[in-house]
Backbone bond lengths (Angstrom), bond angles and torsions (degrees), N, CA, C in turn:
res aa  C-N    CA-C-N  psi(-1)  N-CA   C-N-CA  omega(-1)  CA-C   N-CA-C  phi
1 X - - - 1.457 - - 1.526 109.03 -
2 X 1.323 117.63 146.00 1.630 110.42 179.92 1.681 96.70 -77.10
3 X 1.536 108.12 157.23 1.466 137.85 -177.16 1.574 82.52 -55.90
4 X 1.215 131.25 -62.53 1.904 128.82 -147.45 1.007 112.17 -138.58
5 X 1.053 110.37 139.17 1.697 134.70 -176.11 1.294 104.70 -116.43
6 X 1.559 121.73 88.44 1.377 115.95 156.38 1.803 122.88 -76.24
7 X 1.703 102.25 126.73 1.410 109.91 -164.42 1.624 84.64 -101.86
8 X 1.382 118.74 145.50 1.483 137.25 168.68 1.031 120.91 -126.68
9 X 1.042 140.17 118.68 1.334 145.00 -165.04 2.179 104.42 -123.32
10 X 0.895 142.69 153.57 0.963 120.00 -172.47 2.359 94.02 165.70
11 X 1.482 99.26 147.88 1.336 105.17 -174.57 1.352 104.94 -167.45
12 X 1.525 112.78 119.08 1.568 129.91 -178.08 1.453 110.02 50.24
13 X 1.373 130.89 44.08 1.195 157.45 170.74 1.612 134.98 -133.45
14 X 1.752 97.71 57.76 1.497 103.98 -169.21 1.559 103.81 -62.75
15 X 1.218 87.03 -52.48 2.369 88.55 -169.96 1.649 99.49 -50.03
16 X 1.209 131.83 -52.59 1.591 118.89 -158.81 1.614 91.16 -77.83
17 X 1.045 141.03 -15.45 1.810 153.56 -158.86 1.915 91.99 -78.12
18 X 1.586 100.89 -63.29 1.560 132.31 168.06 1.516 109.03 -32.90
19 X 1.547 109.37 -52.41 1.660 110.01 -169.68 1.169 118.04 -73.17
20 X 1.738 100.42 -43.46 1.792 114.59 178.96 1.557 96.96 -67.84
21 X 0.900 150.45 -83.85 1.771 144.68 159.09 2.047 103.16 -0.56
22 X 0.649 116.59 -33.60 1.492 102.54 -168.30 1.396 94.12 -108.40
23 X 1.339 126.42 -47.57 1.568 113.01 166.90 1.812 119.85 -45.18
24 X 1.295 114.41 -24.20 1.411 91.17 -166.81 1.716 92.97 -111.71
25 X 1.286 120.54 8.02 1.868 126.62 174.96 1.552 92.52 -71.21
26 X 1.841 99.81 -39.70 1.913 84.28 -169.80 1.276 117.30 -85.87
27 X 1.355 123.16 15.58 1.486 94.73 -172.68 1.614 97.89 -108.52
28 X 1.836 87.04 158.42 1.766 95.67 -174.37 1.391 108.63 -87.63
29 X 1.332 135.88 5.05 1.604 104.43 140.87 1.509 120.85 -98.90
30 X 1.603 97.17 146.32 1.210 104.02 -167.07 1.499 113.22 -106.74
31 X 0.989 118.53 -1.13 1.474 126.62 -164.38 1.421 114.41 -61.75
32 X 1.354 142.59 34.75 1.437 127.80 -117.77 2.010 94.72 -178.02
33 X 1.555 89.27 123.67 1.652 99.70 -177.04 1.160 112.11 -92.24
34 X 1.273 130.50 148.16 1.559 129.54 167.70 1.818 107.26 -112.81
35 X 1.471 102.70 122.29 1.295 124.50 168.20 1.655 125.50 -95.40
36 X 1.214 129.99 107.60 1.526 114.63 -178.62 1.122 110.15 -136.31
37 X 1.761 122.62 143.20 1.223 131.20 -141.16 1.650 91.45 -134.13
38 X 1.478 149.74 64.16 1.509 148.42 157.55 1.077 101.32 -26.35
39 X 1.689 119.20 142.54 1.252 110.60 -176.59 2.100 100.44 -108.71
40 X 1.137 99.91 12.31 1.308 118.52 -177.08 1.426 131.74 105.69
41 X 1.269 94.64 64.38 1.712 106.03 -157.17 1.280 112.45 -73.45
42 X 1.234 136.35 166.18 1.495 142.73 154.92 1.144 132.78 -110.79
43 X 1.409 114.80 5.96 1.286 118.90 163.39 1.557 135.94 -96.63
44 X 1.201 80.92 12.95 2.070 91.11 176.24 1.371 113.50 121.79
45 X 1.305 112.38 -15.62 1.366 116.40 -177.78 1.376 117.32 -62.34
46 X 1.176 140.95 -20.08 1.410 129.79 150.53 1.511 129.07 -68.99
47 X 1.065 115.95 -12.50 1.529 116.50 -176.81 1.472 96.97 -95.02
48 X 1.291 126.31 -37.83 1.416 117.02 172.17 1.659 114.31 -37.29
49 X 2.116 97.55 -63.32 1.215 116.08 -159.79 1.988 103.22 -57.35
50 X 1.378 86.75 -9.77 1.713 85.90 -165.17 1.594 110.86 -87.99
51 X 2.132 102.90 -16.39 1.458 112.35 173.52 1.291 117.30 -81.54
52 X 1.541 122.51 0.26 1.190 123.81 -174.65 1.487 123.34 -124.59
53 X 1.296 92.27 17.51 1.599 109.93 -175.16 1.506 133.78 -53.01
54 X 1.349 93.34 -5.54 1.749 132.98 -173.94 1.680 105.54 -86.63
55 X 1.556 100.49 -19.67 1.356 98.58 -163.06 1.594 105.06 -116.79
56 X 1.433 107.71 -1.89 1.628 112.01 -148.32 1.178 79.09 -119.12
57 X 1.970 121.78 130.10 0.797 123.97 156.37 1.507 130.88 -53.59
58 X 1.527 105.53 -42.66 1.826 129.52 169.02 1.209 90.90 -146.41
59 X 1.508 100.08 157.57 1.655 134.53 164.80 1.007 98.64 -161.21
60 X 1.520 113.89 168.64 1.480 128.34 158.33 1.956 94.10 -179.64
61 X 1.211 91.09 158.77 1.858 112.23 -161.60 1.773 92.79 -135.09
62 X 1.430 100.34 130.52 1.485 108.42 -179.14 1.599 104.91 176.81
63 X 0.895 133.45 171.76 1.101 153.89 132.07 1.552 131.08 -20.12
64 X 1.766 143.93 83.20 1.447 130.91 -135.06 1.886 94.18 -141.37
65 X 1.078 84.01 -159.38 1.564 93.24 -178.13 1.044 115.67 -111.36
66 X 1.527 112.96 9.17 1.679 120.89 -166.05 1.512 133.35 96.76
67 X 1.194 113.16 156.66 1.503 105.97 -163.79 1.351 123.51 -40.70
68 X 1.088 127.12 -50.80 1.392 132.21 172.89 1.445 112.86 -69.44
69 X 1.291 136.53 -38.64 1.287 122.62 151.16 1.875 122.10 -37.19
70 X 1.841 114.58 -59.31 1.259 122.82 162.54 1.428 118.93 -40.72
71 X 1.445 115.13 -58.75 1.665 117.15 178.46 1.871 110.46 -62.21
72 X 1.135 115.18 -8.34 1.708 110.55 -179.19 1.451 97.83 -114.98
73 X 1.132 121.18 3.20 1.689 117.12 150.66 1.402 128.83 -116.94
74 X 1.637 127.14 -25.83 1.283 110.20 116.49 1.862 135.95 -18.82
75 X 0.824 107.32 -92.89 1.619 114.09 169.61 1.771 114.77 -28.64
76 X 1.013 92.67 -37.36 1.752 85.35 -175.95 1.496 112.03 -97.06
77 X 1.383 100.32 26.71 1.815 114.66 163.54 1.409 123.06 -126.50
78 X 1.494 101.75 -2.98 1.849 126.35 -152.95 1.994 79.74 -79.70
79 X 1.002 117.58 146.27 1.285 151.94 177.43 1.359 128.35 -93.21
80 X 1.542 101.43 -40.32 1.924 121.94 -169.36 1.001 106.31 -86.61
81 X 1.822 118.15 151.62 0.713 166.17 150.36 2.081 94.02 -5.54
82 X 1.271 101.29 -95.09 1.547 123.56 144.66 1.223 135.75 -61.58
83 X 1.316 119.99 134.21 1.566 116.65 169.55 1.863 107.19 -110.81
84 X 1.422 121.03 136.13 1.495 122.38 -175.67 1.970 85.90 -127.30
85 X 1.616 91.35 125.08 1.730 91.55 160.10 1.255 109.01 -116.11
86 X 1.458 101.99 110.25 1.810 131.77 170.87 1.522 99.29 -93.61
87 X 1.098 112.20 104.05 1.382 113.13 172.66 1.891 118.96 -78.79
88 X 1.182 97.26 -178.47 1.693 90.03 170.43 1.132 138.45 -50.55
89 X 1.253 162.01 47.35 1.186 130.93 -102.78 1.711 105.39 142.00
90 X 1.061 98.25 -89.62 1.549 130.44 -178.88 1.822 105.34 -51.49
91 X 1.490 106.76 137.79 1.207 95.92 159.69 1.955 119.67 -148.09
92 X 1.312 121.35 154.25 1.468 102.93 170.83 1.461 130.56 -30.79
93 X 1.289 124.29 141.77 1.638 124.51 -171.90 1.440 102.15 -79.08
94 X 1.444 137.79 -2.22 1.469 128.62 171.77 1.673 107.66 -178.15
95 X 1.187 113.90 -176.53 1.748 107.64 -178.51 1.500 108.76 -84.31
96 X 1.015 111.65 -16.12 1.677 122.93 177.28 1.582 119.89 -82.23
97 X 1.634 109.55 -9.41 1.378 96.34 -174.59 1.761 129.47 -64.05
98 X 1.557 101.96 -33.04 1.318 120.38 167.85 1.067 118.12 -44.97
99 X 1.172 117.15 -55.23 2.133 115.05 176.09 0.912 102.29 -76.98
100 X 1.502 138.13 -32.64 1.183 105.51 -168.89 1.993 115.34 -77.62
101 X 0.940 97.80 -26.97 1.371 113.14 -169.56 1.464 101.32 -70.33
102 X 1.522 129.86 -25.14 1.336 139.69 -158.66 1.979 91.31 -92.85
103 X 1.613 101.09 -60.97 1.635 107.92 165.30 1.583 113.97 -32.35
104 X 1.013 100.48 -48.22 1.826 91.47 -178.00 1.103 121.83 -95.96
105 X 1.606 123.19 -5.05 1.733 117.83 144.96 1.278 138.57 -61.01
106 X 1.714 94.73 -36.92 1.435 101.20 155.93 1.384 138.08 -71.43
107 X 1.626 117.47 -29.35 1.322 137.00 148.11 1.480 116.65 -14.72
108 X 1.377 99.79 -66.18 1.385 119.38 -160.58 1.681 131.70 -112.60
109 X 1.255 96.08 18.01 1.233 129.31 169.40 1.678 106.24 88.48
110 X 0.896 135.48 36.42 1.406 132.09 -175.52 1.732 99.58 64.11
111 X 1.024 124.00 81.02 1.862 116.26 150.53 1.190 137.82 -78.23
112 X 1.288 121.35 149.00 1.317 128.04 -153.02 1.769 104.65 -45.24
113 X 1.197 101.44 -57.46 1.811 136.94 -158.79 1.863 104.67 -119.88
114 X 1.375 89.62 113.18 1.390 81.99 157.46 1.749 111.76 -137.16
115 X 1.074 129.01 163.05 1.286 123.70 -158.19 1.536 104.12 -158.63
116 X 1.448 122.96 145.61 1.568 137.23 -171.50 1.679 99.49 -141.74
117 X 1.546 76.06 164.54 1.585 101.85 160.34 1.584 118.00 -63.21
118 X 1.574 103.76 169.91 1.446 106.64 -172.37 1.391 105.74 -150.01
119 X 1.390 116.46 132.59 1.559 102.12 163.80 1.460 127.05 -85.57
120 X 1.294 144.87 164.80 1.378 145.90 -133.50 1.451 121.84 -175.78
121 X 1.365 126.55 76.60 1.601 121.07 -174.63 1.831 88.02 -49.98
122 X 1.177 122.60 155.48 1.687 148.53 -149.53 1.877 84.73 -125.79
123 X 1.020 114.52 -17.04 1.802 103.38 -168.79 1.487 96.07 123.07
124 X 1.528 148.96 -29.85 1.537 119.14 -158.96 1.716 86.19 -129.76
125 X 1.176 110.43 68.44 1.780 122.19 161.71 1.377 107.59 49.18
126 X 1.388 139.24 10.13 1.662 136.00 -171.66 1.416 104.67 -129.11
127 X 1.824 107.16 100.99 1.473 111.79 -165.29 1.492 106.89 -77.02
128 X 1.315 137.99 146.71 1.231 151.86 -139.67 1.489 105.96 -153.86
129 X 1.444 134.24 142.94 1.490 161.88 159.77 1.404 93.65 -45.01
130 X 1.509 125.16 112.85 1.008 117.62 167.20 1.767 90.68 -116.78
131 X 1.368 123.89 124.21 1.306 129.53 179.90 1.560 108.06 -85.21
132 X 1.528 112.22 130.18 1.547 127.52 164.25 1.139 97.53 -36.40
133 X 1.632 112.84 160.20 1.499 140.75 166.32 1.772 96.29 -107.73
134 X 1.100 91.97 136.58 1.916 105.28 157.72 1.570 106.28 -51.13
135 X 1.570 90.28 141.61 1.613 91.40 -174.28 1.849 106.40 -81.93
136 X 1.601 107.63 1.71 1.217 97.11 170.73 1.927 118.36 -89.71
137 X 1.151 78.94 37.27 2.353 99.19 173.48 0.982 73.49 -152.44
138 X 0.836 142.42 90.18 1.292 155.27 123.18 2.022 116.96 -87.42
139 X 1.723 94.23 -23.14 1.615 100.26 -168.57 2.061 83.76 -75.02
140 X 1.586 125.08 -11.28 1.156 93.71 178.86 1.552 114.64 -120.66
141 X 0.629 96.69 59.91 1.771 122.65 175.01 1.545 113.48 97.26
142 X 1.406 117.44 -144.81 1.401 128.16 -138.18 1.749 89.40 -97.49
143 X 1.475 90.60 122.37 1.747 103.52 166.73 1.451 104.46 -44.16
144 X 1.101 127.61 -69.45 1.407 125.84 -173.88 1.213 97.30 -143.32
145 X 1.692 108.04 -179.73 1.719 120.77 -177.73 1.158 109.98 -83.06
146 X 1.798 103.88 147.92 1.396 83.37 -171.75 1.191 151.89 -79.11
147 X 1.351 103.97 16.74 1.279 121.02 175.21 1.429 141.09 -108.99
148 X 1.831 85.49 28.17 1.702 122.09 153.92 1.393 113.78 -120.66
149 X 1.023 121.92 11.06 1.784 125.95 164.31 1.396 123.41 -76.07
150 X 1.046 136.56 113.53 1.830 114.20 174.70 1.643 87.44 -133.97
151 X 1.735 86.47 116.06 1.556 94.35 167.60 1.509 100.87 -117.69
152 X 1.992 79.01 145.44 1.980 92.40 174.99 1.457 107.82 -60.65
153 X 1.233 98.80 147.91 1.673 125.97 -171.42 1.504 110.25 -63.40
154 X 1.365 114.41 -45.75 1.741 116.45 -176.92 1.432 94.38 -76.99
155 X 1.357 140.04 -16.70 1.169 114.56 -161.17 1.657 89.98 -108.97
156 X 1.292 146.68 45.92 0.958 152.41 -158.50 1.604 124.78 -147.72
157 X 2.111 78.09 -35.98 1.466 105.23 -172.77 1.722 126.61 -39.39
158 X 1.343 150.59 93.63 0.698 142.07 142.06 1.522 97.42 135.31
159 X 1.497 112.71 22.04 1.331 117.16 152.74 1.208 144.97 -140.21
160 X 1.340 136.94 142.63 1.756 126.90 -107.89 1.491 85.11 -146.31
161 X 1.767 115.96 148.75 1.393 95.28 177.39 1.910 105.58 -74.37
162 X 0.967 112.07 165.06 1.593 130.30 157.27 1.304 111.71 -47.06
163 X 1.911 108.10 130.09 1.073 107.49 -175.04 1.559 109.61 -92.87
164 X 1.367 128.63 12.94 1.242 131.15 -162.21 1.575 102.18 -109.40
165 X 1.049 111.80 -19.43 1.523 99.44 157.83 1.390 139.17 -108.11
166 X 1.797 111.35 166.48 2.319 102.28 -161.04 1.330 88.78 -94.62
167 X 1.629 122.79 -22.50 1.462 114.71 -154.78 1.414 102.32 -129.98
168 X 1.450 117.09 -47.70 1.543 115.08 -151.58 1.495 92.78 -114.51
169 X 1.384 123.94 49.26 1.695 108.62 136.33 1.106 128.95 -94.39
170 X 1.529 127.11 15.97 1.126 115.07 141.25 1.344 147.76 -35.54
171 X 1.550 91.66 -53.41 1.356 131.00 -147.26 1.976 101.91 -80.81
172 X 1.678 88.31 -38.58 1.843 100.64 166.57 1.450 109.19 -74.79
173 X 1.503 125.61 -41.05 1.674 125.21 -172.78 1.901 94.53 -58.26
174 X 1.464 109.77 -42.97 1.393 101.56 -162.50 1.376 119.89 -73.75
175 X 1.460 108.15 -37.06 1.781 124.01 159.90 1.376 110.79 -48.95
176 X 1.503 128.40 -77.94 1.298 124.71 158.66 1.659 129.53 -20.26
177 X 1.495 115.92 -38.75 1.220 112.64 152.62 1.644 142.73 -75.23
178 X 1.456 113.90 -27.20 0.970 134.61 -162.82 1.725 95.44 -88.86
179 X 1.345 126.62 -10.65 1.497 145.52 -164.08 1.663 70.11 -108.46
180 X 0.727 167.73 35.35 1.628 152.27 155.88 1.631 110.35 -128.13
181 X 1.108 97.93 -22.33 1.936 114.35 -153.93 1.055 119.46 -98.31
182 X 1.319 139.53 69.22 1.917 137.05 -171.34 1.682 108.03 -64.50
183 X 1.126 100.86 1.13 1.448 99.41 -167.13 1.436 118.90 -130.18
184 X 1.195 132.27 23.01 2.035 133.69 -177.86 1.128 94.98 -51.68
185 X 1.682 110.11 133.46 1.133 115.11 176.45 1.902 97.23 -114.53
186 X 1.549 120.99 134.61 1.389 120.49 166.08 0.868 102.71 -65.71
187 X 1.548 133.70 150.19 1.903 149.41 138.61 1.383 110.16 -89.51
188 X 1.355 114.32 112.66 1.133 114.82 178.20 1.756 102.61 -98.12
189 X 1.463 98.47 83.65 1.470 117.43 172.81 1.607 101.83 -153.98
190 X 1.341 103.22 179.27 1.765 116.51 172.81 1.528 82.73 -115.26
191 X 1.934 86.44 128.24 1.812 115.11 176.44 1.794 87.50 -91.40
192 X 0.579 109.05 -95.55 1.414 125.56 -178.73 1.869 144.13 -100.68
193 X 1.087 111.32 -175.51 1.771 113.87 179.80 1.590 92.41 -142.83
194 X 1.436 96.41 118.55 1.252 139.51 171.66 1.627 114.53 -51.45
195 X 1.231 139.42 123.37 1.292 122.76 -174.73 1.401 97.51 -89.95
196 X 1.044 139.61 172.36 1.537 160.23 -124.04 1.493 91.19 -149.31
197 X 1.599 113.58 131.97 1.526 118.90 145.11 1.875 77.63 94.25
198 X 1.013 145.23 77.16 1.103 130.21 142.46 1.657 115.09 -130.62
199 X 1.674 105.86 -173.59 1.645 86.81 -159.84 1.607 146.41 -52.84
200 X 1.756 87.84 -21.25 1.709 101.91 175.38 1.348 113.67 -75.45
201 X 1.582 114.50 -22.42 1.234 102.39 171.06 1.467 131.91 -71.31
202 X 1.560 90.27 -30.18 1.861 89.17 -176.23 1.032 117.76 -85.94
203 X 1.252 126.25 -39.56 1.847 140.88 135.41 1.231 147.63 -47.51
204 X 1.609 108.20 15.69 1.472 103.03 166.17 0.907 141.18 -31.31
205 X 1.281 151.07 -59.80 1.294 152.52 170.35 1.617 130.57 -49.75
206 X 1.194 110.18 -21.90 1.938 143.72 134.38 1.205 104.08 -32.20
207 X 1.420 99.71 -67.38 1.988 113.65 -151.58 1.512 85.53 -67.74
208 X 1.819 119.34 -53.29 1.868 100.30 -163.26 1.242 124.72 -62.66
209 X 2.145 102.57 -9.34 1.779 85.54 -164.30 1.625 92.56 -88.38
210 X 1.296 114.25 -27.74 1.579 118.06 169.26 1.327 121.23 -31.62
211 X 1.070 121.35 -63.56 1.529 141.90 161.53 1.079 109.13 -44.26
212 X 1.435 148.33 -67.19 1.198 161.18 -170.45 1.674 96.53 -47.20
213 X 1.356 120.17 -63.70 1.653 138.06 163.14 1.231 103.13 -15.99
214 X 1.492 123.30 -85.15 1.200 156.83 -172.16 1.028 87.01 -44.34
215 X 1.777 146.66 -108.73 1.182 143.91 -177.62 1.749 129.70 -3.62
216 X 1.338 93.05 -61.09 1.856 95.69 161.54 0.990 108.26 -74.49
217 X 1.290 138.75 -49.10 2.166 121.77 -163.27 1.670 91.09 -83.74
218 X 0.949 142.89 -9.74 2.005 113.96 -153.88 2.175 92.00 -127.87
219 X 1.468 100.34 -16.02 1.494 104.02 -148.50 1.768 92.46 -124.81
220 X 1.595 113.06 -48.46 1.642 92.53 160.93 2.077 82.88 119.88
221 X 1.004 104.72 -42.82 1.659 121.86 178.77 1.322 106.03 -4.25
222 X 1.632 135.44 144.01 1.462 140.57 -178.15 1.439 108.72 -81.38
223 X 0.842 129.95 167.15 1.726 117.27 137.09 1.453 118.59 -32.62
224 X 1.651 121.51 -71.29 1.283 124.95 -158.02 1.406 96.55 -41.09
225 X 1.478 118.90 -77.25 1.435 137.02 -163.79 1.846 110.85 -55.66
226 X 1.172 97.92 -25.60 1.659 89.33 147.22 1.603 152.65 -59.70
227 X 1.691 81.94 -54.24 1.263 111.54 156.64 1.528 118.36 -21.80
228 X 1.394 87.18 -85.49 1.600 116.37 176.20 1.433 103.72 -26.24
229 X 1.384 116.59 -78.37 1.355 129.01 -156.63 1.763 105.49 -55.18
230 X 1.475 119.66 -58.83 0.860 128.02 172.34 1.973 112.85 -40.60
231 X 1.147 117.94 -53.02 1.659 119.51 171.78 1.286 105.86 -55.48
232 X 1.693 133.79 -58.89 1.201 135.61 157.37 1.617 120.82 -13.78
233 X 1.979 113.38 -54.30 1.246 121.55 -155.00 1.630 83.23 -88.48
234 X 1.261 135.59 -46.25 1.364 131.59 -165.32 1.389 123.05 -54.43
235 X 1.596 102.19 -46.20 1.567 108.95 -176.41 2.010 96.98 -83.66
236 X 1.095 107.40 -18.41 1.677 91.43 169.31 1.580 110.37 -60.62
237 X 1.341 110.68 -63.60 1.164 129.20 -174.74 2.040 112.17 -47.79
238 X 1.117 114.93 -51.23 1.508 123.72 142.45 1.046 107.68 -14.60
239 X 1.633 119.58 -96.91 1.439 128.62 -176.56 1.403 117.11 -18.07
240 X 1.618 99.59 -57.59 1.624 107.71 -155.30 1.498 97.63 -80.23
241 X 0.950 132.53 4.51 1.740 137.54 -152.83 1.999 78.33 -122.02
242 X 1.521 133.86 -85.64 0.816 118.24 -175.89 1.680 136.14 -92.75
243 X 0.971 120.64 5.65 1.451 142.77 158.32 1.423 124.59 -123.79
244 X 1.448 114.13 69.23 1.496 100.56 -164.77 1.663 108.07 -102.01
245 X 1.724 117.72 7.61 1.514 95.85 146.66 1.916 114.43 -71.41
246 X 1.313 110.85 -53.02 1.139 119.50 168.16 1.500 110.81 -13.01
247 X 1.074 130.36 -85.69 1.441 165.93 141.31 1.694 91.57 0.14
248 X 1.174 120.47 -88.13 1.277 131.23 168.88 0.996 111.69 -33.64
249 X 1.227 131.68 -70.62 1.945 116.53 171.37 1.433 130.26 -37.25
250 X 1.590 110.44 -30.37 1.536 108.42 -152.78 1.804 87.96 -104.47
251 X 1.166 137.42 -42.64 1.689 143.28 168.98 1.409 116.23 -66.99
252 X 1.754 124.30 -47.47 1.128 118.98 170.23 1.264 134.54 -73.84
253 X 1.627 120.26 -179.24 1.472 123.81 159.69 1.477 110.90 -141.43
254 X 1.726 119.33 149.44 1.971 113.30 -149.10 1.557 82.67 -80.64
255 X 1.599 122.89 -16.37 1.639 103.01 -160.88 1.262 104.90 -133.75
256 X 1.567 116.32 160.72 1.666 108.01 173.00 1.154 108.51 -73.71
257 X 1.832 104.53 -179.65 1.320 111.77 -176.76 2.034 95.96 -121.25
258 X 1.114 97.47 175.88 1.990 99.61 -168.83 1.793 108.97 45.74
C-alpha cells in the first residue's frame, strides 16, 4: 500500500486545485496516492482533473453533498498507510515535508495521529507560523488544520465525518479519532499553508455553535464549561475581525519552525 493518501476535495477552484497539484509534484517522496473528489465545478476544474488522470489514483467531478460528504468517499477508496486532507487550495510547507513526516512514523512506531504546524495569511496577505495546540485542548477545538493531520488509516477505519455538520465535522472526525489513539505524536515542523477564505472563515458563528454541539454529544461538556469556551472563541474571533495585527501577534509566529 503507498505510505499516503492525499484526499482533495476541491469545487470551482482550478488555480488553488493548480497549487495543491504542484506542491505535491515537488516533493521527493513519492510513495504517496492522490485522491480528488470535484464537487462539480464549472470552471475547468474537471478537464484538468481529467488531464491528469495518469497521476490520480481516483477522481471523479459531479454533483455531491459537499466537502465532507466528498472527503468520506474519497477516503473510503484511500489505500495508504495514512490519509492527509489537502484540500484545493492548500499546499505542503516545502518538498521535504513528506519524508520528513514519513521519517517520524517510522521513528516512532507508526502513531495513530500525527499533527504539525501550518502557515496562515492572519487577513493582511503575509502568511505566518501558526503553531499546533496539544491534543490535550483539544476540548477547544482543532489541534491543527486539517491539512496538518495525517491519521493512520486502520485507526480511522469505519469512521466518516458527520453529515450534520457545514463546517465543524472535522472537528467530530478528529475527536472520534483521537478517542482511538493512545499515541499522537506532535511534529515540530510546518505540514502545510492553509488556503484562505474557506468555510470557517466566512462562517464563524456556524462553526462555534457546531463546535459547541460536538462538545456536549461526543465530549459530555456542561453548559457552564461551554459557555466559557464559546465567550473565549467569540472575543478571539472579535480580535481577529477587528484587530487582526493584534490578533496576529498573540496566535501567530513571523517564521517557520523545522
Amino acid at each position: 500500500m503507498p505510505f499516503f493518501s492525499i484526499i482533495t476535495v476541491v469545487k470551482d477552484d482550478a488555480a488553488g486545485l493548480i497549487r495543491t497539484r504542484e506542491s505535491l509534484r515537488g516533493q521527493g517522496w513519492r510513495d504517496v496516492e492522490w485522491l480528488c473528489a470535484d464537487g462539480g465545478s464549472t470552471d475547468g476544474t474537471a478537464a484538468l482533473l481529467a488531464g491528469w488522470a495518469g497521476e490520480l489514483a481516483w477522481w471523479r467531478s459531479g454533483p455531491d453533498g459537499g466537502p465532507f460528504a466528498a472527503m468520506n468517499e474519497a477516503a473510503a477508496r484511500a489505500r495508504g498507510r495514512y490519509l492527509l486532507f489537502l484540500n484545493g487550495g492548500d499546499r505542503l510547507a516545502g518538498p521535504d515535508v513528506l519524508a520528513a513526516v514519513a521519517a517520524q512514523a517510522v521513528r516512532h512506531g507508526f502513531p495513530g495521529l500525527l499533527y504539525g504546524d501550518t502557515l496562515e495569511d492572519p487577513g493582511d496577505g503575509r502568511p505566518r507560523l501558526r503553531p499546533a495546540r496539544d491534543v490535550r485542548h483539544a476540548w477547544y477545538g482543532m489541534p491543527a488544520h486539517h491539512c496538518a493531520l495525517f491519521y493512520r488509516r486502520d485507526i480511522v477505519a469505519g469512521l466518516a465525518y458527520p453529515a450534520g455538520y457545514r463546517i465543524a465535522a472535522d472537528y467530530a472526525y478528529t475527536l472520534a479519532a483521537l478517542a482511538r489513539v493512545p499515541d499522537p505524536l506532535r511534529l515540530r515542523m510546518t505540514v502545510a499553508e492553509f488556503a484562505p477564505g474557506g468555510l470557517s472563515r466566512r462562517h464563524p458563528a456556524l462553526g462555534r455553535r457546531e463546535q459547541d454541539h460536538i462538545r456536549r454529544d461526543l465530549l459530555g461538556m456542561g453548559p457552564v464549561s461551554r459557555g466559557a469556551i464559546m465567550a473565549m472563541q467569540h472575543l478571539s474571533s472579535g480580535l481577529r475581525r477587528l484587530a487582526p495585527a493584534t490578533y496576529a501577534c498573540i496566535r501567530f509566529r513571523s517564521t517557520r519552525q523545522g
